[in-house]
N, C-alpha and C positions, 0 to 999 in steps of 0.2 A: 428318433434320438440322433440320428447320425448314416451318414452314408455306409455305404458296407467297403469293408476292408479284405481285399485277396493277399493271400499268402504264398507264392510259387517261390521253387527252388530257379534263381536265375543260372547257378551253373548247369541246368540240367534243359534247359533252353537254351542254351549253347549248346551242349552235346547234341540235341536234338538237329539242330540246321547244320552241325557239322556232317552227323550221320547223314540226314540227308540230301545235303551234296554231295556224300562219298555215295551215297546210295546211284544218285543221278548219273554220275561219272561211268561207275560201274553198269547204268543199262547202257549209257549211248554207247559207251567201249563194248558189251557185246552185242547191238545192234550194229554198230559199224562192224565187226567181225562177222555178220551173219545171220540170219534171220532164226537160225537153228539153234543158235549158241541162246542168242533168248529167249526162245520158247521152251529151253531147257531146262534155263540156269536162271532166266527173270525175274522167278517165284526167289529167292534167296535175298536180291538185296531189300525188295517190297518187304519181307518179314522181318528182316531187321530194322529197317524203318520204322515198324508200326509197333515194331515191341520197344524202341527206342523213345518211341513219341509217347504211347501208353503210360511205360516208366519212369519220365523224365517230364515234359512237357504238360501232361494232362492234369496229372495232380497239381489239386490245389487247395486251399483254406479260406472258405467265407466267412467271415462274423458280418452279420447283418443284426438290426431288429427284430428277423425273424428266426433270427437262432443260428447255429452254427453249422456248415455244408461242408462234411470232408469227402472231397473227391480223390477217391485211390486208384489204383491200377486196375481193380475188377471191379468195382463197386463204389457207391458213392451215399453216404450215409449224411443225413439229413437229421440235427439233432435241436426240435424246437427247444427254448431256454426255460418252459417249465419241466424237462427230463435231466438237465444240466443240472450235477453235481459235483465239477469237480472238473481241476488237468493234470498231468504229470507230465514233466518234460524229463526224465531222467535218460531216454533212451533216442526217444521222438516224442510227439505231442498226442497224446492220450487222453480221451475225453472219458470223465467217465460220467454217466447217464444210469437212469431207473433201469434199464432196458442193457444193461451191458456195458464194457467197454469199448472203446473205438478207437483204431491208432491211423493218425495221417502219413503218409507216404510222403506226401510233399514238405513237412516241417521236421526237420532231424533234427537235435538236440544239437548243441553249439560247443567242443570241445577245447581245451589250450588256452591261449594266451587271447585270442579274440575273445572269448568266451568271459572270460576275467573282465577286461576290458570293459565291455559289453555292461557286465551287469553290475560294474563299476560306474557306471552311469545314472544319474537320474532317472527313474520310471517312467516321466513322461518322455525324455531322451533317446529313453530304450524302446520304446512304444513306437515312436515314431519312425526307428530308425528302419533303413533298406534293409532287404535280408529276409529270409522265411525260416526262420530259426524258431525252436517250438519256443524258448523263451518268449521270445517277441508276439507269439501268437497266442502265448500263454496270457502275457500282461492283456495284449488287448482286449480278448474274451473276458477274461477278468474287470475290468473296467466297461468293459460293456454290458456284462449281467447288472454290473451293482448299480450303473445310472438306470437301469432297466427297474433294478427293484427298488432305486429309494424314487424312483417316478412311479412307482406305484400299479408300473405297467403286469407286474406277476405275481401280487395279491389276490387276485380272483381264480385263482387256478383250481378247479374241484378238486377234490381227493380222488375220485369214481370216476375211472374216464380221462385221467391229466393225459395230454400227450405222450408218448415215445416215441423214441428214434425210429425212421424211415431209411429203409435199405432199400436203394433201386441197381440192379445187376446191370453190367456195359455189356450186354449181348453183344452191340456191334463189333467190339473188340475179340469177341473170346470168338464168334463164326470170325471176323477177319484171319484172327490167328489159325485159327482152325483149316479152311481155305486153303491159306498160304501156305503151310505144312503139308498140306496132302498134295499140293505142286511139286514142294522143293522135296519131296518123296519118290514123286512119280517122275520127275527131270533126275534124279540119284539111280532110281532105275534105269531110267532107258539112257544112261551112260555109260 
């Protein structure tokens, strides 16, 4: 039907490369002090980095033809569009599914005077416009289920067996963070 659509927060991709060039700063500054002060204190800026980048930077929002991928801070849930019943933006962007609800990290709800604005606009307007706002990702899901079901593509879905939602855990994230804590632990000690 259409190519797939991502949702990221662009201010939090900012924070991201701001942090980590504060990060960078912060090792050259205690490698150039000393080879001791890094091996101490190293572990500190690497974990705010990666908690930085997990929280900000990673989440995101797919709508595809094959259904909708919210990627969070621990987990990343995969929600084929015959489980899809449903969004709410009231808070963030909230899927709801056979199988549960599902809330994305990267689409916040859109407050004030932007927010008016916004959806004071025509729906195709607002659809298309910049931003990872759950509105905007709300419209497009929405628009992208119903071309999905007046094509005919999610009539054949069995009752016994329909898909649900797919939950896959960011291991790599939680031992990263994991790791990195038991450094800036053991560098707190031996100071």
């Amino acid at each position: 039907m259409g190519a797939a659509r991502v949702f990221r927060s662009m201010p939090g991709r900012v924070l991201t490369v701001a942090t980590a060039f504060a990060g960078l700063v912060c090792l050259v500054a205690m490698a150039a002090g000393g080879g001791r002060e890094l091996l101490r204190y190293g572990a500190v800026p690497l974990l705010v980095v990666l908690l930085v980048w997990a929280m900000f930077w990673r989440p995101r929002v797919e709508v595809s033809d094959g259904g909708i991928e919210l990627r969070n801070v621990l987990r990343t849930v995969h929600v084929p569009w015959p489980a899809y019943r449903g969004a709410d933006t009231r808070l963030a962007l909230k899927i709801e599914t056979t199988g549960g609800d599902y809330t994305a990290w990267a689409t916040p709800a859109r407050s004030g005077a932007p927010a008016r604005r916004d959806l004071a606009k025509p729906v195709d307007a607002r659809r298309t416009a910049n931003g990872a706002s759950a509105d905007v990702a709300a419209l497009e899901i929405a628009a992208r289920h119903e071309a999905l079901r007046k094509a005919g593509h999610l009539d054949r879905v069995p009752v016994q067996g329909a898909p649900v939602p797919t939950v896959r855990w960011h291991w790599d994230v939680v031992a990263g963070c994991a790791v990195l804590s038991v450094l800036v632990a053991l560098g707190a000690a031996a100071g």
